[in-house]
Backbone as a ProteinNet text record, in pm:
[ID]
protein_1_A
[PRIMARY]
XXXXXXXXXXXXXXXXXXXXXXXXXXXXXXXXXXXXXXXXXXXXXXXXXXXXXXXXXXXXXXXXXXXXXXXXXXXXXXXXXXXXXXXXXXXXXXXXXXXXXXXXXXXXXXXXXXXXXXXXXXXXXXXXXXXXXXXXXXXXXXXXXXXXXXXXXXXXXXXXXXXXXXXXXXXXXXXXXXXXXXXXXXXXXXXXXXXXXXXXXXXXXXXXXXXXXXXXXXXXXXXXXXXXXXXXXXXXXXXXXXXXXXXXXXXXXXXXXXXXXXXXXXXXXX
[TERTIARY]
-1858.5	-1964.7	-1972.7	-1846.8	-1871.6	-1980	-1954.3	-2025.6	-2142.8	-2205.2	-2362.6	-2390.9	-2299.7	-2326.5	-2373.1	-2265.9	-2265	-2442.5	-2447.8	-2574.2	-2666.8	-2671.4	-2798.9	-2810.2	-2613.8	-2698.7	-2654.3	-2588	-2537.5	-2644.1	-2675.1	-2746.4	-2645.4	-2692.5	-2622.8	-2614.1	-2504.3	-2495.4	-2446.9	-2385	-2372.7	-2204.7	-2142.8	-1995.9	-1944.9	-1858.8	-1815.9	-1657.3	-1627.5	-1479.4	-1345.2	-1241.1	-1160.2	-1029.6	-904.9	-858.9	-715.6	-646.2	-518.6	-498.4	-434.7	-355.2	-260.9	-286.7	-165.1	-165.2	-31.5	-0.8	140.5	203.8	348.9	311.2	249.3	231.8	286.5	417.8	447	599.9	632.2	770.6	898.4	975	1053.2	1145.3	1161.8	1272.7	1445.5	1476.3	1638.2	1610	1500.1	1480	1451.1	1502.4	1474.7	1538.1	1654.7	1761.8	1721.6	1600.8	1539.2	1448.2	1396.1	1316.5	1214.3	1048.6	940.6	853	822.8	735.8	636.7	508.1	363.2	289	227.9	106.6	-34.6	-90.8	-270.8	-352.7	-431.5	-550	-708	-777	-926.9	-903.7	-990.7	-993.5	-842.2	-730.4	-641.7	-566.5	-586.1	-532.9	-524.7	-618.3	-648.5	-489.6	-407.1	-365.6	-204.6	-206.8	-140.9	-103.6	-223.4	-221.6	-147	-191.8	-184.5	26.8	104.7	216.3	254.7	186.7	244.7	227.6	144.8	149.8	246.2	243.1	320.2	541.7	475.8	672.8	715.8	583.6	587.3	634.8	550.3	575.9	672.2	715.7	809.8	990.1	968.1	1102.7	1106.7	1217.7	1254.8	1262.6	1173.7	1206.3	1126.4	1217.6	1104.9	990.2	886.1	785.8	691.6	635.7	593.5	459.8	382.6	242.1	186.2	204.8	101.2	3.9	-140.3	-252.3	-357.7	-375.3	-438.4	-644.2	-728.2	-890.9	-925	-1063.8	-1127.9	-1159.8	-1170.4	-1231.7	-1190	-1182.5	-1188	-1258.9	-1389.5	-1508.7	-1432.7	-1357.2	-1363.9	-1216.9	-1120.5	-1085.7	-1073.3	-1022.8	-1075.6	-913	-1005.6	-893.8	-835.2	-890.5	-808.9	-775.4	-871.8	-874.9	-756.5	-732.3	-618.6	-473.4	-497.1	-394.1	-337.4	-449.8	-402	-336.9	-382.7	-318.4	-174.6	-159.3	-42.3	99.3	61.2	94.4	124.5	65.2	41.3	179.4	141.5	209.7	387.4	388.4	542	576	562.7	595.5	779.6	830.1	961.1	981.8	858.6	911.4	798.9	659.7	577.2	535.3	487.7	474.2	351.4	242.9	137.4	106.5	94.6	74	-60.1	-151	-318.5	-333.3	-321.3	-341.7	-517.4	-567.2	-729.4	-736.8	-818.6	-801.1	-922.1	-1038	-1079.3	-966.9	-873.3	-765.1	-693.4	-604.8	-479.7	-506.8	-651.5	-623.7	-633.9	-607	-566.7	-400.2	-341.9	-212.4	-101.3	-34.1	43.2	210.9	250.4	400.8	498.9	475.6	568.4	529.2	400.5	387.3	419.6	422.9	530.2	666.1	723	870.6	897.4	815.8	834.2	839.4	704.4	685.7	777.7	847.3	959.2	1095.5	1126.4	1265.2	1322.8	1412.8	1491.2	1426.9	1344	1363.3	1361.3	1471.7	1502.8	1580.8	1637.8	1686.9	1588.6	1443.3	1332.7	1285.7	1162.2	1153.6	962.4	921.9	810.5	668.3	570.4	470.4	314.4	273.8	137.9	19.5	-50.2	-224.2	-321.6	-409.1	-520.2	-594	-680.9	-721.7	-623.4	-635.3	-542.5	-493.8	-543.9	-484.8	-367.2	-410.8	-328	-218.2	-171.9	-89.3	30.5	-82.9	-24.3	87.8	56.7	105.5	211.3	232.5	310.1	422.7	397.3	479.3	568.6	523.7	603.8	648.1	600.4	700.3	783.7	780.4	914.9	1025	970.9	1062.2	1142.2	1098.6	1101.5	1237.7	1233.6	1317.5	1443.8	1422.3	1543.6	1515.1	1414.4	1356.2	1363.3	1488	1559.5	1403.8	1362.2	1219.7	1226.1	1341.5	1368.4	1295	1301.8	1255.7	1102.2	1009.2	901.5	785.7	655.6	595.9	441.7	361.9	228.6	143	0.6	-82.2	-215.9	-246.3	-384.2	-475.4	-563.4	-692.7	-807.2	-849	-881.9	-989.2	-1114.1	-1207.7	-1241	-1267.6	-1349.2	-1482.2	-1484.8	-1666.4	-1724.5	-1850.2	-1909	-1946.8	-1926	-1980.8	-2103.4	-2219.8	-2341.2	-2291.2	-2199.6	-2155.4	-2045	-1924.2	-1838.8	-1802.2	-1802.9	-1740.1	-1738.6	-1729.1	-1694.2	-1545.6	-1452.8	-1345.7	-1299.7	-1167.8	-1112.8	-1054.4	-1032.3	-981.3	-791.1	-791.6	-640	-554.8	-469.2	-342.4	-290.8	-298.3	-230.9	-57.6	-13.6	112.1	180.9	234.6	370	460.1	486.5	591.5	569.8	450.3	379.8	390.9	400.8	405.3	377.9	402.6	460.3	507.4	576.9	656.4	594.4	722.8	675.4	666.4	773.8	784	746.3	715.5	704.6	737.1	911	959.5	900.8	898	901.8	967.8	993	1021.2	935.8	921.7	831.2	883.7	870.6	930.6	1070.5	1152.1	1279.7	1301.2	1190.3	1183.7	1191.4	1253.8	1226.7	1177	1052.6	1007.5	968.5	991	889.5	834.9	732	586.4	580.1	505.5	447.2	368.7	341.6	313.6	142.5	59.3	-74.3	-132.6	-76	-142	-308.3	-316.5	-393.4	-418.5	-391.2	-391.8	-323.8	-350	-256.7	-164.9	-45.9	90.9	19.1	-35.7	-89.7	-185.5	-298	-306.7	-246.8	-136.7	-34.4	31	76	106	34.8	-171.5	-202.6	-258	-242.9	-260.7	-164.8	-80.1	32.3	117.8	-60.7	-57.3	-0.5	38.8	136.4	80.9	73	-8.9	66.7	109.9	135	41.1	93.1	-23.8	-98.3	-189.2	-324.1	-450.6	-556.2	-673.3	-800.5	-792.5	-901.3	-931.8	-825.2	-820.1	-862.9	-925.5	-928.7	-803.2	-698.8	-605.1	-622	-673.4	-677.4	-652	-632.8	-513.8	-419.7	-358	-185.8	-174.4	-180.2	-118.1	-54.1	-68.7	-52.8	93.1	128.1	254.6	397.4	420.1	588.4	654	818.1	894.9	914.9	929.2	931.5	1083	1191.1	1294.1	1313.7	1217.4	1268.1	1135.9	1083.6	1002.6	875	776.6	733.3	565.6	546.8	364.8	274.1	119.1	5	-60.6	-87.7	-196.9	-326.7	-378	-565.5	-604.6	-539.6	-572.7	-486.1	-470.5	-386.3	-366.4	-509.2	-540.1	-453.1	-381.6	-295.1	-148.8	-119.8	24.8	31.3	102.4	144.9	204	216.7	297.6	459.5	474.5	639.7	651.6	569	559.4	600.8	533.6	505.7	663.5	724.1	841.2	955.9	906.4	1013.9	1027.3	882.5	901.8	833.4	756.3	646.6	524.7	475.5	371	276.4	121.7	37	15.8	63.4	73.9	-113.8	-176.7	-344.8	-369.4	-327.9	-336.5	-273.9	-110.6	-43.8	-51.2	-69.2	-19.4	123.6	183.4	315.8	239.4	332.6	300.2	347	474.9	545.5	635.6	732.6	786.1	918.6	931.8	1061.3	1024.1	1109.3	1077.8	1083.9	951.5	899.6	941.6	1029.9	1011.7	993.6	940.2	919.9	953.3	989.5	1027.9	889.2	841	746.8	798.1	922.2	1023.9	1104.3	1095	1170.9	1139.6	1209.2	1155.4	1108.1	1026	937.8	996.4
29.6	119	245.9	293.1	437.3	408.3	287.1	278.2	293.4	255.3	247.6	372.6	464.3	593.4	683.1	633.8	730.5	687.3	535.5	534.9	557.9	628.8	613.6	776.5	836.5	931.6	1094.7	1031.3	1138.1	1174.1	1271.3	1289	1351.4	1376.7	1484.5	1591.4	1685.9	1806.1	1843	1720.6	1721.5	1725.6	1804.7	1812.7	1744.3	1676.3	1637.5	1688.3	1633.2	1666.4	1557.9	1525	1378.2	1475.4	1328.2	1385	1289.9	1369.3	1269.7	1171.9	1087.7	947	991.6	886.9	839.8	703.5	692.1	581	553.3	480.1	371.3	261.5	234.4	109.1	179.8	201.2	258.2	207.6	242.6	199.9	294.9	222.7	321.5	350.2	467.3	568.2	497.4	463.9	420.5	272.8	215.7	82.3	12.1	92.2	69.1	-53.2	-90.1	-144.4	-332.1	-356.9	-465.8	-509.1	-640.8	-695.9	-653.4	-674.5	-660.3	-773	-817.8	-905	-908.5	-942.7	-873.5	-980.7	-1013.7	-1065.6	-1039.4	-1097.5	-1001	-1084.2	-1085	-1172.6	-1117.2	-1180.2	-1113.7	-914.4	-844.7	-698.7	-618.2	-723.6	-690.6	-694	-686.6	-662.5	-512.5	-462.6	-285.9	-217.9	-197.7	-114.6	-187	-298.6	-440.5	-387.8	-397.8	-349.1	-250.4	-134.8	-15.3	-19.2	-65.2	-47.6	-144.1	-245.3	-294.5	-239.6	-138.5	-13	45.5	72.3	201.9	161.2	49.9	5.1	-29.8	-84.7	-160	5.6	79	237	316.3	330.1	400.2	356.4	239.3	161.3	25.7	-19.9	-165	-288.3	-307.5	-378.5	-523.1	-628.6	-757.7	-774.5	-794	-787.2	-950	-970.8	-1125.9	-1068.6	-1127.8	-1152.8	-1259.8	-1291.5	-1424.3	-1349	-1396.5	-1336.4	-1453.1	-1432.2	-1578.8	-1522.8	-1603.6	-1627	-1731.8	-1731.5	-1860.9	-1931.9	-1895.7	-1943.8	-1837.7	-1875.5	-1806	-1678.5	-1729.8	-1641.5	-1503.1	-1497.3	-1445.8	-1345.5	-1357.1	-1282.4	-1138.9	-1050.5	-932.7	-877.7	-766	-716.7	-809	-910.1	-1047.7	-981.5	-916.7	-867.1	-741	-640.6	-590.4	-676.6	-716.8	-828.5	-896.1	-929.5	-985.4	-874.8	-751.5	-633.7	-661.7	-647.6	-584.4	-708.1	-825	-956.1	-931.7	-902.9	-842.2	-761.8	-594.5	-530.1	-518.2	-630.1	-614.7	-738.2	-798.4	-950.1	-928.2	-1036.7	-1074.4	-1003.4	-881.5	-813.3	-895	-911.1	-944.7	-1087.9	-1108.9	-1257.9	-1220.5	-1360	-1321.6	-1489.1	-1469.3	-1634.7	-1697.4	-1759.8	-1731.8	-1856	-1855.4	-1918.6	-1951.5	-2085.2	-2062.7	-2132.6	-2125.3	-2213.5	-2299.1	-2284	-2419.9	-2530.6	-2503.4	-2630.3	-2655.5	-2548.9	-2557.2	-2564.8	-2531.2	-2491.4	-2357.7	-2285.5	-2207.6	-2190.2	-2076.4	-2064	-2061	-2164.5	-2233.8	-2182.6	-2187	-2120.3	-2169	-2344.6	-2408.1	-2335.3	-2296.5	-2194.7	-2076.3	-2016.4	-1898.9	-1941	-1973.2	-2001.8	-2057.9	-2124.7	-2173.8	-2106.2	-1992.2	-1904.7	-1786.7	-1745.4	-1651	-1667.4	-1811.6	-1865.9	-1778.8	-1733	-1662.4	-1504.9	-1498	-1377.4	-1321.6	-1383.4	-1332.8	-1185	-1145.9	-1018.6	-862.2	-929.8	-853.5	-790.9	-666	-590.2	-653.5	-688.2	-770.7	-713.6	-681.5	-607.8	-718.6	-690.7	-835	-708.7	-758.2	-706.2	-813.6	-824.8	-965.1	-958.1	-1064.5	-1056.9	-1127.9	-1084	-1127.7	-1241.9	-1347.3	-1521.9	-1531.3	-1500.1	-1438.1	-1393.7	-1279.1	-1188.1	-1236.9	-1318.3	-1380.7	-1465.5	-1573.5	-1648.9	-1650.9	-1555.6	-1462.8	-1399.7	-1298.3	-1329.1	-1415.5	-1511.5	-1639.9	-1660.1	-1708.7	-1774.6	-1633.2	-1562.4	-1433.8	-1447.1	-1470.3	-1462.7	-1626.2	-1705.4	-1844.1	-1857.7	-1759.8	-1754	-1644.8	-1604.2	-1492.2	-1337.7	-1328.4	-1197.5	-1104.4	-997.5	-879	-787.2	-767	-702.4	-535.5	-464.3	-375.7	-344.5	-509.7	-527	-638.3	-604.9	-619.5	-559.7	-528.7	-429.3	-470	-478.3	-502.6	-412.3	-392.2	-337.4	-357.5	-386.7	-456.2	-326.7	-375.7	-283.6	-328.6	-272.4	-269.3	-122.3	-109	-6.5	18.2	75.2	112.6	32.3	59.4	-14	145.5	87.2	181	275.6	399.8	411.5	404.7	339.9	367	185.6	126.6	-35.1	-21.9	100.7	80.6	30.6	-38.8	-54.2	64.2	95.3	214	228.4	341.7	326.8	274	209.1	196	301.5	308.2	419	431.7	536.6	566.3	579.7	482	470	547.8	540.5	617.4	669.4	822.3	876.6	800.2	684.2	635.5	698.8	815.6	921.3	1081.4	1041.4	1158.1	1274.5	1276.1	1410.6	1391.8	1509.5	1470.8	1561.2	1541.8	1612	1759	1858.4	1976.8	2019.9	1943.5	1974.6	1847.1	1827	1714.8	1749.4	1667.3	1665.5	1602.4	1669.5	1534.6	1604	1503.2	1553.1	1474.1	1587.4	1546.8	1644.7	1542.2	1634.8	1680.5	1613.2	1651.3	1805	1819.8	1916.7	1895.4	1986	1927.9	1993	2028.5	2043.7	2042.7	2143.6	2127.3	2203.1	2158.7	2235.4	2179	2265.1	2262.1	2113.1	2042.2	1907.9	1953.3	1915.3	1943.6	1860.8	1835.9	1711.3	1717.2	1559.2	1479	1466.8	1527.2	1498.3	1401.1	1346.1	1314.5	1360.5	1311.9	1365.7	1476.1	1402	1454.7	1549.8	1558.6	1675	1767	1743.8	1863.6	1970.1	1883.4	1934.1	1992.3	1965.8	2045.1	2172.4	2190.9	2284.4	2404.7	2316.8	2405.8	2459.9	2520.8	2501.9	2414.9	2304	2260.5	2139.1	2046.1	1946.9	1836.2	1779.1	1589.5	1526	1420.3	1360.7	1283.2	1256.7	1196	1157.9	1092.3	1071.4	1075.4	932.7	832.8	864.8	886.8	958.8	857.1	739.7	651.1	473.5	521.1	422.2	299.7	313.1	211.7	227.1	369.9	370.1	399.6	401.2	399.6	528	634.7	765.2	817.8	799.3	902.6	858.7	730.6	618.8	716.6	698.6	720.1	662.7	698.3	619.7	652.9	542.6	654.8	642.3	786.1	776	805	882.9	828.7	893.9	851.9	907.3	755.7	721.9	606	673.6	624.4	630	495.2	557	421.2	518.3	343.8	374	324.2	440.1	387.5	243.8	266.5	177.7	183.4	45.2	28.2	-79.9	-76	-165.8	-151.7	-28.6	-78.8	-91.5	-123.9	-168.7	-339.7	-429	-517.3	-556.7	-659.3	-671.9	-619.9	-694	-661.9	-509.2	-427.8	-248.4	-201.9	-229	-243.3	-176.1	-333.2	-404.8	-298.6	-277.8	-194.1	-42.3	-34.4	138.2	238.9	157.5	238.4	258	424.3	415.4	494.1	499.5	587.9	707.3	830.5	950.8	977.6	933.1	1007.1	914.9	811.7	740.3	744.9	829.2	820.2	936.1	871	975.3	940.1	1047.7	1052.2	937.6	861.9	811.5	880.9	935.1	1014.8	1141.8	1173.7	1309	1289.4	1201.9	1145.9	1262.7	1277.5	1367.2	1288.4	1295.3	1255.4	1290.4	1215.6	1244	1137.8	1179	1054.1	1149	1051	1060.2	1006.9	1095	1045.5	1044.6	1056.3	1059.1	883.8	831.3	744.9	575.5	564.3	442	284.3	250.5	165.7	8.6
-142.7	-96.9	-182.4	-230.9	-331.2	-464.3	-494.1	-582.6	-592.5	-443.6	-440	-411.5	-388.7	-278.7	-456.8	-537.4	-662.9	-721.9	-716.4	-806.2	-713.5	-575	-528.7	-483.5	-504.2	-453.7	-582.5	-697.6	-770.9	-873.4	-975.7	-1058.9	-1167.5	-1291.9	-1359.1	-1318.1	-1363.3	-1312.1	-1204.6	-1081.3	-966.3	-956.1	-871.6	-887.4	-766.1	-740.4	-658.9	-631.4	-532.4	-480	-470.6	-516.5	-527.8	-494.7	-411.2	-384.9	-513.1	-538.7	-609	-588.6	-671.8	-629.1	-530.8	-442.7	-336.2	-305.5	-250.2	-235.6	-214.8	-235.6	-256.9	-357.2	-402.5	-488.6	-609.2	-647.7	-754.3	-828.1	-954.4	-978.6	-972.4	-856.1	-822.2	-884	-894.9	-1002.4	-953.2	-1053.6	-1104.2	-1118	-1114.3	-1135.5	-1241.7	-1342.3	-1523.7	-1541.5	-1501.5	-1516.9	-1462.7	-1380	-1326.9	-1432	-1360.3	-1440.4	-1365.4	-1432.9	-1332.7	-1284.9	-1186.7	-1158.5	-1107.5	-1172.8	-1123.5	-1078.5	-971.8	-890.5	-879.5	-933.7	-895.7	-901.5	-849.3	-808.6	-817.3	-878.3	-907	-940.4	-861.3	-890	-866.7	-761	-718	-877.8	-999.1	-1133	-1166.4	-1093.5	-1166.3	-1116.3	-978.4	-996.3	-1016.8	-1080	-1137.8	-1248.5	-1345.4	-1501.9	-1550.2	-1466.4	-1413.7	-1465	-1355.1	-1349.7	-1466.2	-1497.3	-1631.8	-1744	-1791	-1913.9	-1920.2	-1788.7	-1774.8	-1815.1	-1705.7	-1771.6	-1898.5	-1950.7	-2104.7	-2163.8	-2194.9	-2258.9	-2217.5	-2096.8	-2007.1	-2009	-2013.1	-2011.2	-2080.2	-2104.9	-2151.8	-2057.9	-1957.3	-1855.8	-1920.3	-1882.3	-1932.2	-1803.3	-1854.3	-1767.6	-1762.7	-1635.7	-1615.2	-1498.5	-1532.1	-1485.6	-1444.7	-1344.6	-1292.3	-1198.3	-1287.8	-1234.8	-1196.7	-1096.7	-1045.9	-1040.1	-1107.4	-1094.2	-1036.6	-1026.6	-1015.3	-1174.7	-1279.7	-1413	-1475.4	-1586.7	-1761.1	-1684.9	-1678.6	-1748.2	-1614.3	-1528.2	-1436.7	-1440.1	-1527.3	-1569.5	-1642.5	-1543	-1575.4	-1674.2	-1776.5	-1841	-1946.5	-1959.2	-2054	-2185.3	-2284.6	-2401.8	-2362.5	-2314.9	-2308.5	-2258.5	-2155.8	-2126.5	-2277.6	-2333.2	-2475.4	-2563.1	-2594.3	-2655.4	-2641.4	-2529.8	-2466.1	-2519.9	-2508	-2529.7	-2686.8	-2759.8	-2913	-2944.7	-2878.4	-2893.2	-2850.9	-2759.3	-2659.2	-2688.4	-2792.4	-2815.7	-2753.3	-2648.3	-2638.2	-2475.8	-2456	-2344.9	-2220.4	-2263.1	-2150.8	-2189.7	-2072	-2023.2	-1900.5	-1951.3	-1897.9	-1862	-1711.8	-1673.8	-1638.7	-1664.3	-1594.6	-1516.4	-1351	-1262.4	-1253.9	-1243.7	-1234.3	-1136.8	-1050.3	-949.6	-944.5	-1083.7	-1082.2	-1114.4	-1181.3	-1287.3	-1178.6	-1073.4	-989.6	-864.8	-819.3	-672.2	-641	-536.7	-477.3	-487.3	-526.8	-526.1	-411.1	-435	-305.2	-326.6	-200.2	-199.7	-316.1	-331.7	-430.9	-561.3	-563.1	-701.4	-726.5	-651.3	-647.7	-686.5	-596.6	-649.3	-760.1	-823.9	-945	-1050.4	-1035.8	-1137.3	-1156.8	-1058.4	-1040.2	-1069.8	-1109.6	-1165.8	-1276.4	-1236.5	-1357.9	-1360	-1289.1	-1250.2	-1101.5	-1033	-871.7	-876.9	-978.6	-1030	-984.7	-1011	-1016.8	-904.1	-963	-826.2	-858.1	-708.6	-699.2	-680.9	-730.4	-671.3	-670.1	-571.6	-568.2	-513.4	-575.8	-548.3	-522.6	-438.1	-430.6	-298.8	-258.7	-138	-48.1	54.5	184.1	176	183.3	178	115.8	-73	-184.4	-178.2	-106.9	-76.1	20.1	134.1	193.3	154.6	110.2	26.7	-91.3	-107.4	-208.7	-159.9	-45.8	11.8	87.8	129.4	187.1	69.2	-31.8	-144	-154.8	-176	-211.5	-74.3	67.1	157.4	160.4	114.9	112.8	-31.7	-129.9	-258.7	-223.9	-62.2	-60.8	-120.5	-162.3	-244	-137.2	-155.6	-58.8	-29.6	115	123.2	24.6	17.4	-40.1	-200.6	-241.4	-357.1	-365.5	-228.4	-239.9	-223	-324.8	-300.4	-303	-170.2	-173.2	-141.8	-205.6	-208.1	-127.9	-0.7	106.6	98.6	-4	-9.9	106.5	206.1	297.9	311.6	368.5	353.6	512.9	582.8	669.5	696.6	854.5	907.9	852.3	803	804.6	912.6	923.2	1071.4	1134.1	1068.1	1109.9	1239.7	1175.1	1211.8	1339.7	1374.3	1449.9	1577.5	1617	1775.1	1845.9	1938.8	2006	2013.1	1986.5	2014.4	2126.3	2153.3	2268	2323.3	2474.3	2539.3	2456.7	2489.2	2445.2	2564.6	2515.5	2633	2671.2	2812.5	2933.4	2870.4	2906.5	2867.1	3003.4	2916.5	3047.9	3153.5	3031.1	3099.8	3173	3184.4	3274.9	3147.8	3057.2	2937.7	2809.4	2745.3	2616.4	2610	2411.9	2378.4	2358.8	2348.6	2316.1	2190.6	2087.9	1957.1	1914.2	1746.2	1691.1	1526.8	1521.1	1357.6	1255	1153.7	1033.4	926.9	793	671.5	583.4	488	363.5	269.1	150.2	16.4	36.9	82.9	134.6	189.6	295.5	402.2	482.9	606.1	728.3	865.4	868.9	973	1116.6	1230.3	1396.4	1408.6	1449	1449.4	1633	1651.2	1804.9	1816.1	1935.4	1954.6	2035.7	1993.4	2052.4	2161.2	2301.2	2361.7	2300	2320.6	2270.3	2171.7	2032.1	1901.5	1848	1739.6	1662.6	1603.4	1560.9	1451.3	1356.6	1301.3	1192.5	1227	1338.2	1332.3	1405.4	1457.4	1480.5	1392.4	1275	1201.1	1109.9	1091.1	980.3	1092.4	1231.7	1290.8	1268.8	1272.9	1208.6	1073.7	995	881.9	736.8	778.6	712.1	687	529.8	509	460.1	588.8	485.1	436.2	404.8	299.9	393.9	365.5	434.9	337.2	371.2	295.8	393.7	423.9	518.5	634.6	719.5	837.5	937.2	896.5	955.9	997.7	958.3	937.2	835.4	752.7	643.9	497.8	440.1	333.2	337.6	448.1	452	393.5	313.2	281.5	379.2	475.8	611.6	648.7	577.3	663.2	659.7	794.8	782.5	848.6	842	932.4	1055.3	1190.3	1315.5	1317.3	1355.8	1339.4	1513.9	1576.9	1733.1	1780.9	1945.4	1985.3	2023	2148.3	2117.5	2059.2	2023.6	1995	1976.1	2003.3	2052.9	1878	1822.8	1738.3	1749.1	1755.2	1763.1	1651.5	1571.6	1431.1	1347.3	1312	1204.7	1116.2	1035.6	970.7	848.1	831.4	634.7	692.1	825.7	840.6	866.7	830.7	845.1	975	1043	1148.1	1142.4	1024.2	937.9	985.1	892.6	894	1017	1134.6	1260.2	1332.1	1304.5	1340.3	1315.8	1195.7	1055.9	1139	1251.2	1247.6	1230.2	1061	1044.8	1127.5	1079.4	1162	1102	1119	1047.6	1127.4	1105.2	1186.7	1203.5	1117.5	1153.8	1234.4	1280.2	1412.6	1540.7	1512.7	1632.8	1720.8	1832.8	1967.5	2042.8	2094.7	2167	2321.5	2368	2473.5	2609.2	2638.9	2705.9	2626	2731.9	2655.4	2561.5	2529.2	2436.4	2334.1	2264.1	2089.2	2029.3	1920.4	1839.8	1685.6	1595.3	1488.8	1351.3	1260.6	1191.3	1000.5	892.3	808.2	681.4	614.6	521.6	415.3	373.1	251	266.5	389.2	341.2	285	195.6	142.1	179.5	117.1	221.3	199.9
[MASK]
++++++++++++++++++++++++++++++++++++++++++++++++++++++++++++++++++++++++++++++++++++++++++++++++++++++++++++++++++++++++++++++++++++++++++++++++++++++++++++++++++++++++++++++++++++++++++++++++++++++++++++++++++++++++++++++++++++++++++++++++++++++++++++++++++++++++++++++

């Protein structure tokens, strides 16, 4: 949708406002020492590529690419893909899944393509099915979750399109909390708890700014760990069931349910 918004509604001369990269889809520091293993599927290549430059130039890591299309012609990035292949002869490895020739990419293909490098730290980009699938073959090969890293690009209903929200769940415990912790940037903060707000906006009430974007639960920036305290999320379309399970939670979605204390960790690793 940005796209159409830019050609229908920007001109020259017109300034706009952007906010930094965020995210977790990144290569984590002391991990020079691994191999890399990359997944991507159709557009799910851009922020794919992205970490394969960067390691190729940055570090000595041997690097492997299985990037799955429908056809040739449908390959994006091929002519750099080829550069790169050029320039890093011995370090990268570039695999091209098509799924006119193969199919759709199936678990036994995963595991196959990952032989000899179970050492590796794993990152997949693609549409849902894809991802899916990818992961099962990584959990299916023993691949430690520590050392798996996915990216579910996911957008918002438009709002002219939304559902009406659902009501927000009843406080179990007749309260809430009075304070609400977190740490970020290896800080650690309590700020006053705002009934009926969210985490997050508790804390930018209280002058103080974690990271955030969307505000709608679907780019994950907002994610942290819950380290105690229960909360209801309105939405939570960029967590996984796994995520869920794990703890995590998207603070621009959560509310305290009762008066337990609430604290959650945006420093810790995912």
């Amino acid at each position: 949708r940005i796209s159409n918004w830019f050609n229908d509604n920007l001109k020259v001369g017109d300034t706009i406002k952007v906010l930094a990269p965020e995210g977790r889809f990144v290569l984590r520091d002391g991990a020079d020492d691994r191999p890399l293993f990359l997944f991507g599927a159709g557009s799910g290549i851009t922020p794919v590529i992205s970490l394969m430059k960067t390691a190729l130039v940055r570090t000595s890591r041997r690097i492997k690419l299985v990037y799955a299309n429908r056809d040739k012609d449908s390959i994006i990035f091929k002519d750099e893909l080829d550069l790169l292949l050029e320039r890093f002869p011995g370090r990268a490895e570039v695999f091209h899944h098509l799924d006119i020739d193969r199919g759709f990419m199936k678990v036994d293909d995963v595991m196959r393509e990952i032989q000899g490098y179970e050492a590796a730290d794993f990152y997949t980009c693609g549409p849902g099915p894809f991802m899916d699938t990818v992961e099962l073959g990584l959990e299916q090969a023993d691949i430690a979750r520590e050392h798996r890293f996915f990216e579910r690009f996911v957008s918002p209903v438009d709002p002219d399109r939304r559902e009406p929200a659902p009501a927000q769940e009843e406080n179990s415990g007749g309260g809430t909390p009075k304070v609400f912790r977190f740490s970020f940037e290896n800080e650690s903060h309590e700020v006053p708890y705002i009934p009926g707000t969210t985490l997050l906006e508790s804390a930018e009430k209280a002058g103080l700014k974690p990271p955030s974007s969307c505000l709608d639960g679907y780019c994950g920036c907002c994610m942290a760990l819950k380290k105690s305290g229960n909360v209801t999320m309105a939405s939570r379309e960029a967590l996984t069931d796994d995520d869920i399970e794990r703890g995590w939670i998207l603070t621009c979605q959560s509310r305290p349910v009762d008066d337990e204390d609430v604290e959650v960790d945006y420093d810790a690793p995912y």
